[in-house]
C-alpha positions in Angstrom: 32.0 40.1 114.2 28.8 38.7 112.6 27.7 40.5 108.9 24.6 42.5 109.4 21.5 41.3 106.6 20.7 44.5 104.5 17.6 44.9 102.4 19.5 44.5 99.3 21.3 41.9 99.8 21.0 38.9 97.4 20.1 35.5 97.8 19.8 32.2 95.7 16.9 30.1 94.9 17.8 27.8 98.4 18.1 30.9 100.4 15.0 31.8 99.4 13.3 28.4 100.2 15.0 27.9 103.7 13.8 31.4 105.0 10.4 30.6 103.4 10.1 27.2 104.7 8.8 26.4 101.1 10.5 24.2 98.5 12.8 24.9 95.7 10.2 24.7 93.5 7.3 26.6 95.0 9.7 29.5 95.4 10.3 29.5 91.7 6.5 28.8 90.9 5.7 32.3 93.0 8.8 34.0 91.4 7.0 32.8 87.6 3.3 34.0 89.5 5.2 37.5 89.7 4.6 37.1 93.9 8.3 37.4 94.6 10.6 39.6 92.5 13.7 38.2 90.8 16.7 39.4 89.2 18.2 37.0 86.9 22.1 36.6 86.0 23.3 36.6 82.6 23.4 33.0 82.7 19.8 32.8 84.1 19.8 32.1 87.7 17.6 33.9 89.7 18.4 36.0 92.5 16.2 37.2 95.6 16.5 40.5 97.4 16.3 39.2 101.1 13.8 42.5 101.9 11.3 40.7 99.4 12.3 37.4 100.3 11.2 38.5 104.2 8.1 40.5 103.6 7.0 37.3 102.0 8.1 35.6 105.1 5.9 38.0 107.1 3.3 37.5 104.8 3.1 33.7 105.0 3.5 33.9 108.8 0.1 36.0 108.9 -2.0 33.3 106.7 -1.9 35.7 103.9 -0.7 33.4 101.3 -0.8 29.7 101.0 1.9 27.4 99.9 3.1 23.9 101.5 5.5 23.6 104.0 8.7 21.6 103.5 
């Protein structure tokens, strides 16, 4: 039985970037812009909630923000 993606759910840096279609590093450049919301662990990584990770999706996939492609 396959897992079913909820809003909340978390997801790394790399998630991030391969739903995006955007590098590593651009997702952390809008993440520091304060386009995509992080959380951040203790130790400092950043973490994604995959509802703002896919509204950005969306959002990119109507023109409305720039950003290279991998």
């Amino acid at each position: 039985m396959s897992q079913m993606n909820a809003p909340d759910d978390l997801m790394t840096v790399a998630d991030a970037a391969g739903i995006l279609g955007l590098s590593v590093d651009m997702v952390r450049l809008l993440e520091k812009s304060g386009r995509l919301p992080a959380l951040r662990t203790t130790g400092g990584i950043r973490l994604f909630r995959r509802a703002d990770v896919e509204r950005l999706a969306e959002e990119r996939k109507r023109g409305r923000i720039g950003g290279s492609r991998r």
